[in-house]
N, C-alpha and C positions, 0 to 999 in steps of 0.2 A: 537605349539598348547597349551591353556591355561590346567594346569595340569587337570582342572575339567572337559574340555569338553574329556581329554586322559584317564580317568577313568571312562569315563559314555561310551564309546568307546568298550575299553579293558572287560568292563563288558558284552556290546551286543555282542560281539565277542566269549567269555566263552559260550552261552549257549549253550547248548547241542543238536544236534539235530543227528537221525538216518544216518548210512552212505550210500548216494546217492544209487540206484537200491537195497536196501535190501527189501525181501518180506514184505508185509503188517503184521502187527503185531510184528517186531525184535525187541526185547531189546538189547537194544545195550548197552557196558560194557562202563562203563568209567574210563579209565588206572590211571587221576589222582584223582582218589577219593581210600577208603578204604572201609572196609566192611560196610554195612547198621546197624546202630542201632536200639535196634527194643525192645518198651516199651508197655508191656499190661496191660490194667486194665480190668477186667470182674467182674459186678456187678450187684448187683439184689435191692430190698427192705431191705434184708436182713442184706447184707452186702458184702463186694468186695476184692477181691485180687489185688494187684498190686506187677509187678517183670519186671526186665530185661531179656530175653532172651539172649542166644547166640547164636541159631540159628534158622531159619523160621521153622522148624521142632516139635519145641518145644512148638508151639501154638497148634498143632492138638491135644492134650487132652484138651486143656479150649474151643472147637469150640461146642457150645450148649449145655452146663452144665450149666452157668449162663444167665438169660433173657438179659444180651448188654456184648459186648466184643467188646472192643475198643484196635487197633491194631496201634500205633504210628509207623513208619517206616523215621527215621533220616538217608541220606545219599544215594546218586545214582549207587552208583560204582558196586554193586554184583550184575550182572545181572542173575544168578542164584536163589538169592534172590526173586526177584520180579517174575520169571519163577513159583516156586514152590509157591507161595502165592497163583496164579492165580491157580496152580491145589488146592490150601483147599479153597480158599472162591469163585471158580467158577467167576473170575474176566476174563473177554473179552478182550482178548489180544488186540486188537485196543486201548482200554481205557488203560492199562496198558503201551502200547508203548506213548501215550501219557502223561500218568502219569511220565515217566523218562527222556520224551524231554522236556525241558525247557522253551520252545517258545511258549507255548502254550496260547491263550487269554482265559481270565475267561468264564466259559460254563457249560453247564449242558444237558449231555445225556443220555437216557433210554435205560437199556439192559435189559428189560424183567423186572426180579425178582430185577435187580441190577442197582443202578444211578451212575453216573461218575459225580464229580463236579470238578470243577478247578476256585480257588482262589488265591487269594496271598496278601502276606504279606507284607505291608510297613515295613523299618526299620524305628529304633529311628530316628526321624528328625534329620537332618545334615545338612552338604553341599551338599554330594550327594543322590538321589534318589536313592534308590536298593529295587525291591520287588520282593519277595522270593515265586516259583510257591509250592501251596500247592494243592496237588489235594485229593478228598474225597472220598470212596467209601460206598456207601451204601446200607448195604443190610437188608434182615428181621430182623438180632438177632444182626449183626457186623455193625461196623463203621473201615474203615480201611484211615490212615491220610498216606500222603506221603509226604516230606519234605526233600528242599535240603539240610538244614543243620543245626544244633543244635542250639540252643536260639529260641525261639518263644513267643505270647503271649497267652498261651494256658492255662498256670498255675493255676488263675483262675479257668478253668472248672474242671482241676484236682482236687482243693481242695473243691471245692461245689459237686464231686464225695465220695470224704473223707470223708464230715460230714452227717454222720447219718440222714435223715428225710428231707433234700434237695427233690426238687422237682423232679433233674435229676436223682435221686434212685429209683423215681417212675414209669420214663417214659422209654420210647422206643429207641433204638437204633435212630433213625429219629430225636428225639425232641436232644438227643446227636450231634448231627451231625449241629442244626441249633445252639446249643450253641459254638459251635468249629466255624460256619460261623459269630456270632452276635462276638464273642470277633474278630476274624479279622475285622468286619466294625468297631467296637471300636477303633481300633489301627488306623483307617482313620482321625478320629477328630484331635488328636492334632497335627498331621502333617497336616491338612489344615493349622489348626491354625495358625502352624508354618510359613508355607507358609504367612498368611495375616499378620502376624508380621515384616516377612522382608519383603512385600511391602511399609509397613508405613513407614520401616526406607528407605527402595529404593525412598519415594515419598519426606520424608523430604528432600535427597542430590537431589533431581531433582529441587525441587522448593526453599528453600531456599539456597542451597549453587554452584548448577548448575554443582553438582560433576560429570565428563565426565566418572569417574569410574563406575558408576550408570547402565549406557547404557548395559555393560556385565554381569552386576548382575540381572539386569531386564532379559536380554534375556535369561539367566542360569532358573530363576525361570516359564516363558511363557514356554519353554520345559519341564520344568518338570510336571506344570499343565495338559502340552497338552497330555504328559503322564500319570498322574493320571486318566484324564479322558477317556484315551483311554481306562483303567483297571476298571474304576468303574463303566463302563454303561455295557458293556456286564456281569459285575458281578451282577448288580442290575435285567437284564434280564435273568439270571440264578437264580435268587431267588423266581423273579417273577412267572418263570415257577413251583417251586417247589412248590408254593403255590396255582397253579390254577389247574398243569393237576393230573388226577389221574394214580399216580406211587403207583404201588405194594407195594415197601419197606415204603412209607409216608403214614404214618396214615391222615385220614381225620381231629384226631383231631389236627395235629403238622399244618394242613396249613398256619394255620393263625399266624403263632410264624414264617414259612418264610417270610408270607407276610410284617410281620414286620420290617424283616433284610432287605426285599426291599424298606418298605416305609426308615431306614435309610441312604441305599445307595442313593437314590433317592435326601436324603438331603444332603448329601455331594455331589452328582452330581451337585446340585442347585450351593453349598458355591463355588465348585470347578470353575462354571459359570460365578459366581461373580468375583471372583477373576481374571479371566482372564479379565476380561470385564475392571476390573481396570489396569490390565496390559498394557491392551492392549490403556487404555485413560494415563496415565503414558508415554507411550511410545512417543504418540501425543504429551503429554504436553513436552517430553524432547526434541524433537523435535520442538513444538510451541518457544521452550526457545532457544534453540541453534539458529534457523533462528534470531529468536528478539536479542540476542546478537550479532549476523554477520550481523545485520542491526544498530543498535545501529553503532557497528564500523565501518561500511562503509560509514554511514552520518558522523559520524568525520574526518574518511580519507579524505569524499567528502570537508568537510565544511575549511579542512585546504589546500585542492591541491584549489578550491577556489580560499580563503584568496591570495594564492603565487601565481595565475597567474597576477594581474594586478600589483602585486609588481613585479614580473619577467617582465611584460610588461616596468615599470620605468627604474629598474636597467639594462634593453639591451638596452632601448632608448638611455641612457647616456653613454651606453657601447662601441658605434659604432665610429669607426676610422674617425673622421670627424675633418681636422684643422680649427679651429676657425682662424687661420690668414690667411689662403685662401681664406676666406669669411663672412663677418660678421654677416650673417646668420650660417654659422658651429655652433653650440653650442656656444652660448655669455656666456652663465653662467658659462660654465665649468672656466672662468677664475675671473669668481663672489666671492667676500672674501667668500661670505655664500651659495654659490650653493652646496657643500656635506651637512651641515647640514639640507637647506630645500630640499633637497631630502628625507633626513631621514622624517622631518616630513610630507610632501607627503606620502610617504610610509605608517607613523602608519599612517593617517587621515584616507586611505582608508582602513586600517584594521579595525580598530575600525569602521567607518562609515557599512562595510560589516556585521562585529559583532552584531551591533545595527539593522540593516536590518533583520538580521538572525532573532533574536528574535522577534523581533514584528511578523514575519511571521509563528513564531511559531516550525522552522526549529532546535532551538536551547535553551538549556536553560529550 
């Protein structure tokens, strides 16, 4: 098995999911992970705190002192962790148990007062595809982010929370939460890109050099597109929804700042479209070229087995056990000074004569 397709593999195979017959809502622990990291920023007009916890416990005095409390959560493994969060910010265990299953496809669900989102995160372009389940919780005052694991591209919103007089200082925990949704569809673009970069160079080896290495690199990148867009159309339908229905925790004025993050995903749905479309004509043409090459050499095969049958017809004719002094009909030439040489030039006559046949017929040449 090629190492890429044994790592895109060994990754589906990692994700996490509840153990078979446990009741509806379990958090379930995961043995190989460590404790959850867990980063808060709570902020107003005025100005904002940020600190590391070190434990879930430690948020219950910043829950509704400041107008948005944004509650970062790095790491699966303390299922303890994720149990007690749901008793402070009144999170629905169903949402929750999907929050730390890994499997889950991009979505967006209404509990009342509280939305459950599920996104995820490309990594930097590479060789392999990996995207990272981020799920959202939103409530009136809190935005609570859940993530398997450290590095994101979130930075960004942290620091436009940092600088004083920012728009995000002015707004709502809601309009927080589509900033944390627009930098994840950001992080989609240069990985298309990436993606239509190595089809150019997949299209250059198909058509000019007929590299047969081409074929598994084509087919590496059609899965991962057909993956992308399995993740960016139900994402795109979760933003959409947050932009039309009326949910509690969304302000009517943040809709149109989701509608946004929809109409983007919407355009990488399109490019991601595209891209396959060429993949998929790539494929044809690597194809169109491999038949055109195996016909190419099958008309030389043909034109030289040809050539040597009526020369194979001479040289048996002359070949055959026949004494010329039993009958002088037997082969009289064979005792002819020049019967081996005008054989030979029998022989080329009819090559050449076939050659020149060939071409005017257009078979050749």
């Amino acid at each position: 098995m090629p190492k890429r397709a044994h790592r895109r593999r060994a990754a589906t195979i990692r994700k996490r999911r509840h153990q078979p017959g446990a009741p509806p809502g379990t958090i379930s622990h995961a043995p190989e992970g460590g404790g959850a990291s867990l980063h808060l920023i709570t902020y107003g007009p005025d100005g904002y705190d940020e600190r590391t916890l070190g434990a879930i416990d430690e948020v219950v005095p910043h829950v509704g002192r400041d107008p948005v409390l944004w509650l970062d959560v790095i790491g699966l493994a303390d299922a303890r962790t994720f149990t007690r969060m749901g008793e402070i910010f009144g999170l629905h265990p169903l949402a929750l148990e999907d929050a730390v299953n890994t499997h889950q496809q991009p979505k967006m669900e209404d509990y009342q007062d509280r939305v459950f989102v599920v996104v995820r995160i490309p990594e930097t372009p590479g060789d392999d595809l990996l995207l990272e389940q981020v799920s959202l919780f939103i409530g009136p005052r809190f935005l609570v982010t859940i993530q398997e694991r450290a590095g994101d591209c979130l930075d960004p919103v942290r620091e436009r929370i940092r600088r004083a007089g920012g728009r995000v200082r002015a707004e709502s925990a809601c309009y927080l939460a589509y900033s944390v949704i627009d930098a994840i569809v950001d992080r989609y673009y240069p990985l298309v890109e990436s993606y239509g970069e190595r089809l150019e160079v997949v299209e250059a080896a198909v058509v000019e050099r007929a590299d047969p290495g081409a074929i598994a690199e084509l087919y590496g990148i059609r899965h991962d597109l057909h993956t992308l867009r399995r993740t960016v159309w139900p994402s795109r339908e979760a933003a959409d929804r947050l932009s039309r229905l009326e949910l509690a925790p969304i302000q009517p004025s943040s809709r149109i700042f989701f509608r946004d993050a929809a109409d983007h995903l919407a355009q990488v749905a399109d490019a991601i479209l595209g891209l396959q479309d060429l993949s998929a004509s790539l494929m044809e043409m690597h194809l169109a070229a491999t038949s055109n090459r195996m016909n190419e050499v099958m008309k030389v095969l043909t034109l030289i087995a040809t050539i040597f049958i009526p020369l194979g017809f001479v040289a048996s004719l002359w070949g055959m056990n026949f004494d010329p002094e039993a009958s002088p009909w037997n082969m009289p030439e064979l005792e002819w000074a020049y019967g081996y040489p005008m054989a030979l030039l029998l022989m080329l006559g009819i090559a050449v004569s076939m050659l020149v046949f060939f071409r005017r017929r257009g078979w050749w040449g």
